[in-house]
Each structure stands twice: as structure tokens, then as C-alpha cells.
C-alpha positions in Angstrom: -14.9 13.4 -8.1 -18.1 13.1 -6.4 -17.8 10.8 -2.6 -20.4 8.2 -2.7 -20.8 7.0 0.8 -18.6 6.8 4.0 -18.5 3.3 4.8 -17.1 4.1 8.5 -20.3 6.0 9.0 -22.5 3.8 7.3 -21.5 0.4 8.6 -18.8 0.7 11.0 -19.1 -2.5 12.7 -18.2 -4.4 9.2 -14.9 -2.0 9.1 -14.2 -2.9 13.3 -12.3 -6.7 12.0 -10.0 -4.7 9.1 -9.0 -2.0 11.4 -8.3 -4.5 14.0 -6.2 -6.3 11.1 -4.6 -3.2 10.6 -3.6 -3.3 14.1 -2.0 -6.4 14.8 -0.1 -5.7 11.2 1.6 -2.9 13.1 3.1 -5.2 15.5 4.3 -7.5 13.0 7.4 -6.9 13.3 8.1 -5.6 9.4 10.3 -2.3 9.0 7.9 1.1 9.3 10.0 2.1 5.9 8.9 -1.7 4.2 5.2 -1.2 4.9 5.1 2.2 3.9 6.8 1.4 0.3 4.5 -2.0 0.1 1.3 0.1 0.7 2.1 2.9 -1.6 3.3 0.5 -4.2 0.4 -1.4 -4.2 -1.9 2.3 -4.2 0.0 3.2 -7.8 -1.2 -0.2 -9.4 -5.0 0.2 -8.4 -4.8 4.1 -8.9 -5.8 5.0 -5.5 -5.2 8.7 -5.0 -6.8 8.8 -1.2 -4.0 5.7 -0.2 -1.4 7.0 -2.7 -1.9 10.8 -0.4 -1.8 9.2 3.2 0.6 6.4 2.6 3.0 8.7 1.4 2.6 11.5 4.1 2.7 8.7 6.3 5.9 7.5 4.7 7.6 11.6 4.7 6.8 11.5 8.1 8.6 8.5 9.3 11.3 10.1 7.5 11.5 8.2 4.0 12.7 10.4 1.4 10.8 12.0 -1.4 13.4 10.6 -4.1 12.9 7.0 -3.4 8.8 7.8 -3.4 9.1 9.5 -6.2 10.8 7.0 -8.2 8.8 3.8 -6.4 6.7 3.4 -9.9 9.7 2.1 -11.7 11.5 0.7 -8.5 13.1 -2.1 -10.8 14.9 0.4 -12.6 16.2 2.5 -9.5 19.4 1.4 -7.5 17.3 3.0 -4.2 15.6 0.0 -2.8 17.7 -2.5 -1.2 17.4 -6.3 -2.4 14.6 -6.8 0.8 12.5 -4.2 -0.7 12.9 -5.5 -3.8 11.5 -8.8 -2.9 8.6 -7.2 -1.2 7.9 -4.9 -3.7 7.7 -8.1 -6.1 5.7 -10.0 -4.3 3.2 -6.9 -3.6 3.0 -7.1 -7.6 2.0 -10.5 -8.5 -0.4 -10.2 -5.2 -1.8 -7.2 -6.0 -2.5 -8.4 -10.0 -2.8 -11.7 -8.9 -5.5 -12.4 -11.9 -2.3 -11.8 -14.1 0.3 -12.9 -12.3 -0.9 -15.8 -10.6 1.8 -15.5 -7.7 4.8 -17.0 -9.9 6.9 -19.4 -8.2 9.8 -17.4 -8.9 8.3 -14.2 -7.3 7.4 -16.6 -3.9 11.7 -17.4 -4.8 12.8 -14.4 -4.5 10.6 -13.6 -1.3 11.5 -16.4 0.6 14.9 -15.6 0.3 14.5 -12.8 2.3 11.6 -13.0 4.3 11.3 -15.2 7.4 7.8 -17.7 6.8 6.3 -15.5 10.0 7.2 -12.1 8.1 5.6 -13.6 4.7 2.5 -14.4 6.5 2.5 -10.6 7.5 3.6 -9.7 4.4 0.7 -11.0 2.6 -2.0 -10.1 4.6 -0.5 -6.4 4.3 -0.7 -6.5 0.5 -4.3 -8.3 0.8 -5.5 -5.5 3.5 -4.1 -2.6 1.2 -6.0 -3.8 -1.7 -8.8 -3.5 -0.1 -8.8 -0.6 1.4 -8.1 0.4 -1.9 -10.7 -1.1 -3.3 -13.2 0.6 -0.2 -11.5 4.0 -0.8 -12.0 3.6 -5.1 -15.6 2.3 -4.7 -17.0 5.0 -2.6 -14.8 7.5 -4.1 -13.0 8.5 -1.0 -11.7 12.0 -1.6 -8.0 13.2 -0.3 -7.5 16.2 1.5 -7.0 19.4 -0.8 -4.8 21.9 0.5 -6.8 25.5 -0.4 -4.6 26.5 -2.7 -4.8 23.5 -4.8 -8.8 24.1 -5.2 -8.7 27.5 -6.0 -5.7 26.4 -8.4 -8.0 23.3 -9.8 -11.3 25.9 -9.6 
């Protein structure tokens, strides 16, 4: 994969309001362990490798286990995720394939039974913010870091 562009070079007043969004997310008050699943989850759908590598490293660091990342892609299946992560895992879903989902009723249910209205505010501008950084990172072709080995493995 070739990079196109690096927006943050290019035009990094335009970026200044998301990373400031970014920011005050970070102080919303959700879980570090909640955002981290929320942003990877939301990474798998659109196929973004550059989010899918730092959220997770992000998520390792702050001490989440490589078992319940692992097994995030069918989380409905998995007894790992407590009934809170389940709700924001469902609403990053319909959210994040809104086109498809529409944001069910049912989904907005299930979220409001364990979110706060403050923390679904947060909640949803999270999921909007990842998806598009997603959609920044997949458009310009943002490329992950490649440990050595891996190259010379993939050369």
C-alpha cells in the first residue's frame, strides 16, 4: 500500500478542531478500557489497519488483555465483555453502519439502560470521531508502523 498524502502536513489547521475533539473526549469521563474497545470495534467494521494497530497497542498498554481483543470481532458470542460494553459495542454498530442500521430503537434501548444521557452524548461523538479518522486514515492510505522483521518477512 502506497500513502497518498499526510493530511496533518498538508492542512493541519482543518485537523486542529478533531484533535481538540479528541481531547475533551478524554475527559469525558468514559472508562479508558470502554473507549479503547469502542474505537477498535468500530476500526474492524471499516477495515482500518492504521486505527486497528494503535488502538490496540493503546488498549495492551492500558493493560487490556490480548484475549478479549482478540475475540472483540465476534464480542456477541464471547462471555468477556460485561453487559456495559455490550451496550457500547451495539451502539458503535448501528452508528458506525448507520446506512444499514439506521440506529434501531432497540439498540438506543439497550444503551440507555446503561449509559447516563451525558455519557451517550460522549459516546456518540466517540464513535462519530473514530469513523472518521478512519475514514482520513483509509482515504490517504495511512500506513502502520512495520516492525523490521515483518518487511523483510512480507519482502
Amino acid at each position: 500500500m502506497t500513502p497518498r498524502l499526510n493530511p496533518h502536513q498538508v492542512a493541519p489547521e482543518m485537523l486542529r478542531p478533531m484533535l481538540a475533539l479528541e481531547g475533551a473526549l478524554q475527559k469525558g469521563g468514559l472508562e479508558p478500557s470502554l473507549v479503547h474497545l469502542v474505537k477498535t470495534r468500530a476500526s474492524q467494521i471499516n477495515g482500518c489497519a492504521f486505527c486497528l494497530h494503535m488502538h490496540t497497542a493503546e488498549a495492551r498498554a492500558d493493560g487490556e488483555s490480548e484475549q478479549r481483543l482478540y475475540l472483540l470481532d465476534a464480542w456477541r458470542e464471547s462471555p468477556l465483555y460485561t453487559p456495559r460494553e455490550r451496550a457500547a459495542l451495539t451502539w458503535t454498530e448501528a452508528l458506525t453502519r448507520v446506512a444499514e442500521t439506521h440506529a434501531p430503537d432497540a439498540d438506543y434501548a439497550v444503551l440507555s439502560g446503561h449509559f447516563s444521557p451525558q455519557e451517550q452524548v460522549v459516546l456518540t461523538l466517540m464513535i462519530g470521531t473514530i469513523n472518521s479518522w478512519n475514514r482520513l486514515a483509509i482515504g490517504f492510505r495511512y500506513v502502520h508502523p512495520v516492525p523490521e522483521t515483518a518487511a523483510a518477512h512480507a519482502a
